[in-house]
C-alpha positions as CSV (number, residue, x, y, z in Angstrom):
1,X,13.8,-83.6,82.8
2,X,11.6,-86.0,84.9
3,X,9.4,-88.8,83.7
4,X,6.4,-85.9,83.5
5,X,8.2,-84.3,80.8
6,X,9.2,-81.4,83.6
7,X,11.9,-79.3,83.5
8,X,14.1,-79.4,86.7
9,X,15.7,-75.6,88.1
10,X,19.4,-75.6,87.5
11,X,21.4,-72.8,89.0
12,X,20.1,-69.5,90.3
13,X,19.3,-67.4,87.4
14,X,16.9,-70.5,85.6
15,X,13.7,-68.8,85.0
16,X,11.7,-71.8,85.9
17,X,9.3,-71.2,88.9
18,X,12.4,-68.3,90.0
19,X,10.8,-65.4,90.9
20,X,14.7,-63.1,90.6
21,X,15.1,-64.7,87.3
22,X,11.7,-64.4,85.9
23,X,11.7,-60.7,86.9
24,X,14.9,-59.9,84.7
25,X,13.4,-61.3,81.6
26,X,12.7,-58.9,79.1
27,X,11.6,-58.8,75.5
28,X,13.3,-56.9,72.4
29,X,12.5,-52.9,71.9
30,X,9.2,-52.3,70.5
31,X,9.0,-50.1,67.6
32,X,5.4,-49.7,68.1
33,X,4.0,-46.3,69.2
34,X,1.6,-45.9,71.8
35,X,0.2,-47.4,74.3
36,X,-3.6,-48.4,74.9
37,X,-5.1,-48.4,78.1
38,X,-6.3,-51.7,78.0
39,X,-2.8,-52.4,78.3
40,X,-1.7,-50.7,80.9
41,X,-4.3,-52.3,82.7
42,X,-3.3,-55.7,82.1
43,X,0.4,-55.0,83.3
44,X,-1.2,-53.3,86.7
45,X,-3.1,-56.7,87.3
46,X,-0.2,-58.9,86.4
47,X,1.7,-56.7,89.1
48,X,-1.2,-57.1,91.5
49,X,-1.6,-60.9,91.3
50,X,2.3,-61.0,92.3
51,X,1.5,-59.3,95.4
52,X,-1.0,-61.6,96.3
53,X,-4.0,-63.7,95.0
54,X,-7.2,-63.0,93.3
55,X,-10.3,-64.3,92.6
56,X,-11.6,-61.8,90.2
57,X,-9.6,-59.6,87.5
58,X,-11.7,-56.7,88.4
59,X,-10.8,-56.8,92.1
60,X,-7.3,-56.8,91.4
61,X,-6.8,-53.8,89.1
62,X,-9.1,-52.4,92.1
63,X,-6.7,-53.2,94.4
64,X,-3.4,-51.8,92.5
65,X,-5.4,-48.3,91.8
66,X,-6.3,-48.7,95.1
67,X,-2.6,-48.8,96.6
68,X,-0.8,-47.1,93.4
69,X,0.0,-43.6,95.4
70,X,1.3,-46.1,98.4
71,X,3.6,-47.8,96.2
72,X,4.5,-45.3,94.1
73,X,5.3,-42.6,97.8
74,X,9.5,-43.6,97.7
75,X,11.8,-46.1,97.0
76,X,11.4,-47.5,100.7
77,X,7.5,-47.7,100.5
78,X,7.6,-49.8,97.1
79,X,10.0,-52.2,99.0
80,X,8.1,-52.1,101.9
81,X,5.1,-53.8,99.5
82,X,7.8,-56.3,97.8
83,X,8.3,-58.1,101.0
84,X,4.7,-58.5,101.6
85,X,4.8,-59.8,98.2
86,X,4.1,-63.5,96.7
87,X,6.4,-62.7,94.2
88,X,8.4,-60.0,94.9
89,X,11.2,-59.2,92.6
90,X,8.9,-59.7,89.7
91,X,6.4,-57.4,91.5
92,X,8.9,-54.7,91.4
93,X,9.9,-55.1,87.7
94,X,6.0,-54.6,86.8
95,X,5.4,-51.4,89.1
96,X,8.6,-50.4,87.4
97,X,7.4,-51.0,84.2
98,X,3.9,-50.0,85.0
99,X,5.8,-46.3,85.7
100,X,7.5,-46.3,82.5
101,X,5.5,-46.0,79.1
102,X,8.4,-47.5,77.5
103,X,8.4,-50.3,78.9
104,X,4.9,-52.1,78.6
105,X,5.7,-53.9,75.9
106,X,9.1,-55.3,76.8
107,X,7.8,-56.8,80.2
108,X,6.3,-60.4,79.5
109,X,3.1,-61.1,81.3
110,X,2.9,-64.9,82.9
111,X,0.2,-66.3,84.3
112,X,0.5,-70.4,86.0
113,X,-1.9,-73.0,85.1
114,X,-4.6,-74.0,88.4
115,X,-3.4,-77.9,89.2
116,X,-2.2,-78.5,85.6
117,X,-2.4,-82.6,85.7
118,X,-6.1,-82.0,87.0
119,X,-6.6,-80.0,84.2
120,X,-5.0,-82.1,81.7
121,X,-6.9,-84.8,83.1
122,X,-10.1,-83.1,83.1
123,X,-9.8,-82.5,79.7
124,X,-8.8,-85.6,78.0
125,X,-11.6,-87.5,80.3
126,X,-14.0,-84.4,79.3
127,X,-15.1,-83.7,83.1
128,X,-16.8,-80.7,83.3
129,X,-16.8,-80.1,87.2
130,X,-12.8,-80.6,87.5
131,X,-12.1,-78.0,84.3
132,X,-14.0,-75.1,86.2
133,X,-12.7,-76.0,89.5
134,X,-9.4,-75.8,87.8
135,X,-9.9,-72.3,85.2
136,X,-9.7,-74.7,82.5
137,X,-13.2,-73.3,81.4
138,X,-15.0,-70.2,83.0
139,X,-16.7,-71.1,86.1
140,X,-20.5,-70.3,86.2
141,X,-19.7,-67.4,88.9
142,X,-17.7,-65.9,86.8
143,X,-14.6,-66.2,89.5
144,X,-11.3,-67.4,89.3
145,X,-11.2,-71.2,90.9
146,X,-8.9,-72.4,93.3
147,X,-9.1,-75.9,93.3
148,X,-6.7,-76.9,96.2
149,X,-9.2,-74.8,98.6
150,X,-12.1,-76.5,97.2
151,X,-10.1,-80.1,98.4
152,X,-9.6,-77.8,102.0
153,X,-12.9,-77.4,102.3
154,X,-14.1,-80.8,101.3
155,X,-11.2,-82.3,103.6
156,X,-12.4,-80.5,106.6
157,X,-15.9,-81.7,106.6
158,X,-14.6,-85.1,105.8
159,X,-12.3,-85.4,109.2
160,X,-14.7,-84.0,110.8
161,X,-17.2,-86.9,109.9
162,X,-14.3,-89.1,110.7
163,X,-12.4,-87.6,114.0
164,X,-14.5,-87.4,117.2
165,X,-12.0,-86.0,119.3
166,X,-12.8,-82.1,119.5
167,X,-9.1,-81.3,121.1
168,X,-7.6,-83.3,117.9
169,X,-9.9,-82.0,115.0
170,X,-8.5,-78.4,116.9
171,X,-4.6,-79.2,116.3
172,X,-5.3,-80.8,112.9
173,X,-7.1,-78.0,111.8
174,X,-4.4,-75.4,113.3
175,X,-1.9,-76.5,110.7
176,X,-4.4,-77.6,107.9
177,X,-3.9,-75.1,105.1
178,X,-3.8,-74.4,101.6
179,X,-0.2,-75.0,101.3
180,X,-0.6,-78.6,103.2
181,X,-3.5,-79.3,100.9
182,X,-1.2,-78.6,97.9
183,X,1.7,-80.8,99.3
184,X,-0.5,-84.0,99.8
185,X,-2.6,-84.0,97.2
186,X,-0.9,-81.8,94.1
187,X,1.3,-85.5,93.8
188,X,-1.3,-88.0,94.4
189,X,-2.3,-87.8,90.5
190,X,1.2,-89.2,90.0
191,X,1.4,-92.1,92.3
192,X,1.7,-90.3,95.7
193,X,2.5,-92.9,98.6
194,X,0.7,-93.1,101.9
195,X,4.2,-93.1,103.4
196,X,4.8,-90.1,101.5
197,X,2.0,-88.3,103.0
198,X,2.3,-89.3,106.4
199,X,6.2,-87.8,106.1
200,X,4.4,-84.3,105.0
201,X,2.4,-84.4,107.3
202,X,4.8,-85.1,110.7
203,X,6.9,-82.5,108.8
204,X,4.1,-79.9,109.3
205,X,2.5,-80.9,112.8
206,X,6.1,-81.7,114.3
207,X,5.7,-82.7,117.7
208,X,2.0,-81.4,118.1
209,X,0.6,-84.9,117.0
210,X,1.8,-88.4,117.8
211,X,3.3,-90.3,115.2
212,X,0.4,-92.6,115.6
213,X,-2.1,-89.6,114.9
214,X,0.5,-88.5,111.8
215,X,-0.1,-92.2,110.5
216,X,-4.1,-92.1,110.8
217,X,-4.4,-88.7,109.4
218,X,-2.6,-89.7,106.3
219,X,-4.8,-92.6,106.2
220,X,-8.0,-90.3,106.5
221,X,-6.4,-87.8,103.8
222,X,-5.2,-91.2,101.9
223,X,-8.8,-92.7,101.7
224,X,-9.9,-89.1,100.6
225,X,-8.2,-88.7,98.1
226,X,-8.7,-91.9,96.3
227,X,-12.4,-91.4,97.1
228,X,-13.6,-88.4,96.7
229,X,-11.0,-86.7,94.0
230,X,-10.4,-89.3,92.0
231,X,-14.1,-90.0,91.3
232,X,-14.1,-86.3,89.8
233,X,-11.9,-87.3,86.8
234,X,-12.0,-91.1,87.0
């Protein structure tokens, strides 16, 4: 356990954030009869949303009726979705399940938290903006929030106020993606070093940018961060 109170992996088969593990788990038989639909739907999201991302419930039940007869054509076609899959064992134990009446109630149903020491932090310092941007409370389109591509966004129209080298803002912006976003500023709540993103960030670009260009970008992303948001929960 680290000083966040966070629960470190240990060994293949511990469920936290392992998708093999998490897809074994299963609860105790149910010795209730019947199944409602409402449920049924609910497991056929949960299966979607480890295929892939959503920013609407509706869209993704859509999606799984959508591609059920796909999935469901052989053996080989289900697999054939699993390694498309975010998820993928866990994807397979819900179609599974989805296919079996018996199961539904034995298959748990997990669902992340959005940035979780944003939302802590929007909640204790009661900001409104940073809860919806991170599903803490319903947003006011009604859609799920992503909050790292809402600092993607933001960032781009930042460097781009700041870089005015076209051919650079080009290669920055090759490489500059959710996933990046995540590893710079998902930390920074906690303490994150400039050193430390300027090592992310020559990870990424590898030999595309200078190290010189690696160190002013972190800067740039540095000086964002502590600007722009900060001053959402601060």
């Amino acid at each position: 356990m680290d000083f966040r109170g966070r629960i470190y992996r240990c060994g293949i088969l511990h469920f936290h954030e392992r998708d093999l593990a998490r897809s074994f788990i299963e609860f105790a038989d149910n010795q209730e009869e019947g199944c409602k639909q409402s449920v049924k739907d609910i497991v056929a999201i949960s299966a979607a949303f480890k295929y892939k991302k959503f920013y609407d419930y509706d869209d993704a039940l859509q999606w799984y009726k959508d591609n059920h007869n796909t999935i469901y054509a052989s053996d080989q076609s289900l697999i054939c979705f699993a390694k498309s899959a975010s998820d993928p064992f866990q994807f397979i134990a819900k179609v599974l399940s989805k296919d079996d009446v018996q199961e539904y109630d034995r298959i748990p149903i997990s669902q992340d938290a959005a940035a979780s020491a944003y939302q802590i932090m929007s909640y204790l310092l009661l900001n409104e903006e940073m809860a919806r941007r991170t599903n803490l409370i319903p947003h006011t389109d009604g859609k799920i929030q992503d909050v790292y591509t809402c600092i993607l966004k933001d960032l781009k129209t930042y460097l781009y106020h700041q870089i005015n080298d076209k051919s650079k803002i080009d290669i920055i912006e090759s490489k500059l993606d959710r996933k990046l976003i995540k590893i710079l500023f998902m930390p920074l709540i906690y303490g994150k070093t400039l050193n430390s993103m300027e090592n992310d960030i020559r990870q990424r670009y590898g030999q595309l940018i200078s190290r010189k260009d690696a160190n002013n970008l972190a800067k740039l992303c540095y000086d964002f961060g502590n600007n722009n948001i900060q001053t959402l929960i601060i």
